[in-house]
C-alpha positions in Angstrom: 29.4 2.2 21.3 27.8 5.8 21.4 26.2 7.0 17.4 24.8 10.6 16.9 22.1 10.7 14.7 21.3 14.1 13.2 18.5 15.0 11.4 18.4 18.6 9.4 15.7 20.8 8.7 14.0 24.1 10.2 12.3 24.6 13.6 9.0 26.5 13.8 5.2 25.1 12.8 5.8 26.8 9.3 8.5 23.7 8.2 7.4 21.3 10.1 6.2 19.1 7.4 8.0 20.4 4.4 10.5 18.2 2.5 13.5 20.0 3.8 12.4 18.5 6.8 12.6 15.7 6.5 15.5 14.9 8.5 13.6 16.1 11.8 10.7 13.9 10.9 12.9 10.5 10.2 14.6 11.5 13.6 10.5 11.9 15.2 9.9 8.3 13.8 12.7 6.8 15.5 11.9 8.4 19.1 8.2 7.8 19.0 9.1 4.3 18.1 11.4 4.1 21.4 9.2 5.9 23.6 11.5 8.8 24.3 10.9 12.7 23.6 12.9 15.8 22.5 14.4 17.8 25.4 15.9 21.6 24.5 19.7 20.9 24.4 22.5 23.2 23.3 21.9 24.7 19.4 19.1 21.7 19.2 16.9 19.5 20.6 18.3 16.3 21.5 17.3 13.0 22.8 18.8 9.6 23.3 17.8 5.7 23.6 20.1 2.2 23.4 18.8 -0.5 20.9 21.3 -3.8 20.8 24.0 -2.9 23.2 24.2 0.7 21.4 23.7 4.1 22.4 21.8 6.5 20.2 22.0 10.1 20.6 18.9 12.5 18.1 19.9 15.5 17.2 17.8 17.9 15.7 19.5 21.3 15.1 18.0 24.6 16.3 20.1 26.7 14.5 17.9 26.7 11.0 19.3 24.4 7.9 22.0 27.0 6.9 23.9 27.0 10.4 23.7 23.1 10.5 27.3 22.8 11.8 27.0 24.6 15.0 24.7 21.6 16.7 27.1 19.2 14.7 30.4 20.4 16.1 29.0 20.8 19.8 27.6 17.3 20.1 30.5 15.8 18.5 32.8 17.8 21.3 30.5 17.2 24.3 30.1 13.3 23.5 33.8 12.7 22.4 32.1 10.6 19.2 34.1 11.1 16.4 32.7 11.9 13.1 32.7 8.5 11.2 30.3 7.4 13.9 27.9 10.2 13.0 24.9 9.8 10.4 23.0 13.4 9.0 20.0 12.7 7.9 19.2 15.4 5.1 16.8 15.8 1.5 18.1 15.8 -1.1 16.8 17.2 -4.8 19.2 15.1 -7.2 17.2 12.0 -6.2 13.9 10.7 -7.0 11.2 11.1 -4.4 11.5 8.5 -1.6 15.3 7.2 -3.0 17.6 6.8 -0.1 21.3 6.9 0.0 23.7 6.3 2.3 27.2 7.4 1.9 30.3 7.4 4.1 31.3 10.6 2.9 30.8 13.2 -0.3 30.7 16.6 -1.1 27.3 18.5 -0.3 25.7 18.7 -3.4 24.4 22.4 -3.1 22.7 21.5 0.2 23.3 24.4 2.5 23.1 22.3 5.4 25.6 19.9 4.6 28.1 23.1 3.6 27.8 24.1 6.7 28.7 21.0 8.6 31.4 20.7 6.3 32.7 23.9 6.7 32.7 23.5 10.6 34.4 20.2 10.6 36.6 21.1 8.0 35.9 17.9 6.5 33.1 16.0 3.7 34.3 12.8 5.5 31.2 11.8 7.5 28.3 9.7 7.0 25.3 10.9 5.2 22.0 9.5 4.4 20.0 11.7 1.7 15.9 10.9 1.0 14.9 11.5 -2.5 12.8 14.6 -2.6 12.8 15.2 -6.3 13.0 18.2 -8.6 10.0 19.4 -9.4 10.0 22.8 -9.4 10.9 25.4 -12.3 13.5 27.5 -13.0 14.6 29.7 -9.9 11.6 27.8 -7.4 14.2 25.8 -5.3 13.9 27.4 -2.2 10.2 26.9 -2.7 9.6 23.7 -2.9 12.0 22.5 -0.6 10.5 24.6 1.4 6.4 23.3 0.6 4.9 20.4 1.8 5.0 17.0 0.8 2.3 16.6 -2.7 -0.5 14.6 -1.9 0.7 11.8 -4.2 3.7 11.7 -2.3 2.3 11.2 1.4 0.6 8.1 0.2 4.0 6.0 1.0 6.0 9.3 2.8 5.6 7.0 6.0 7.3 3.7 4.5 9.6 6.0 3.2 10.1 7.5 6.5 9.9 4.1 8.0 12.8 2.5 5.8 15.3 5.5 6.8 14.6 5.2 10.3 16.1 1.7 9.8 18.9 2.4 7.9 19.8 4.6 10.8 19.3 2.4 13.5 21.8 -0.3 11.3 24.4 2.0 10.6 24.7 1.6 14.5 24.2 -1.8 15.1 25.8 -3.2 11.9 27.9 -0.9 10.6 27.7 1.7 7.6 29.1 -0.8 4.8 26.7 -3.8 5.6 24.1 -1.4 5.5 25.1 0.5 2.5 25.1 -3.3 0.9 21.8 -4.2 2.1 19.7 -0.7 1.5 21.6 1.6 -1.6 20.1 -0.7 -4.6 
């Protein structure tokens, strides 16, 4: 069984460790923990390793956050895996910082990322896990502190965090998305 794994966020040193990154750094944990690296693919980087008779395929979208879908649509196409066999990896504000959630489907929550995909596929029906960024910013400072780097505070467990997600991914391949939805969304 082939799974893509997409992780979202924004190329270039100026996001690389900024919480709507996130997705690209869960997707760096994973590969540095199976010895591969990030080649330049089409609309992304993209990289690939098998773990208990399964076949992972990283994506990390080149196209910025807001044109998400693009990579989505051509590594669906190009590896015939259909999208219920797909996880994007994404932050998310509604939940606290370092909350994950994995969900089969669901609508994108303002996340401009996830509208894209959604708009591309024409669909909200495939899998999503969100990591808990929080909302603490004021009025009309979204952008911003998606945008800023993880607090202090928070990188004192941002790599158990980081750590945990990278497993829920590596499950939703091996044992499927609703024993892992059971065993991680408490």
């Amino acid at each position: 069984m082939k799974y893509l794994l997409v992780g979202l966020g924004n190329i270039g040193p100026e996001y690389a460790n900024t919480r709507h990154n996130i997705g690209f750094m869960v997707l760096d944990h994973l590969a540095k923990k199976h010895g591969v690296s990030f080649d330049t693919g089409r609309h992304s980087f993209v990289t690939e390793f098998k773990t208990k008779g399964k076949h992972f395929t990283l994506v990390k979208p080149t196209t910025f956050m807001n044109l998400s879908g693009k990579a989505v649509a051509h590594w669906l196409s190009v590896l015939k895996i259909p999208a219920e066999q797909m996880l994007v990896v994404t932050d998310d504000l509604a939940l606290p910082y370092g909350k994950l959630r994995m969900r089969a489907k669901g609508s994108a929550g303002g996340h401009n990322g996830l509208k894209h995909i959604e708009q591309t596929l024409g669909s909200n029906e495939y899998p999503r896990l969100r990591f808990g960024v929080d909302s603490q910013f004021s009025k009309g400072r979204q952008v911003d502190y998606v945008l800023s780097p993880f607090s202090e505070d928070e990188k004192i467990d941002l790599s158990t965090h980081i750590e945990k997600a990278a497993e829920m991914c590596e499950s939703f391949g091996t044992i499927g998305m609703e024993r892992t939805m059971n065993f991680y969304n408490k």
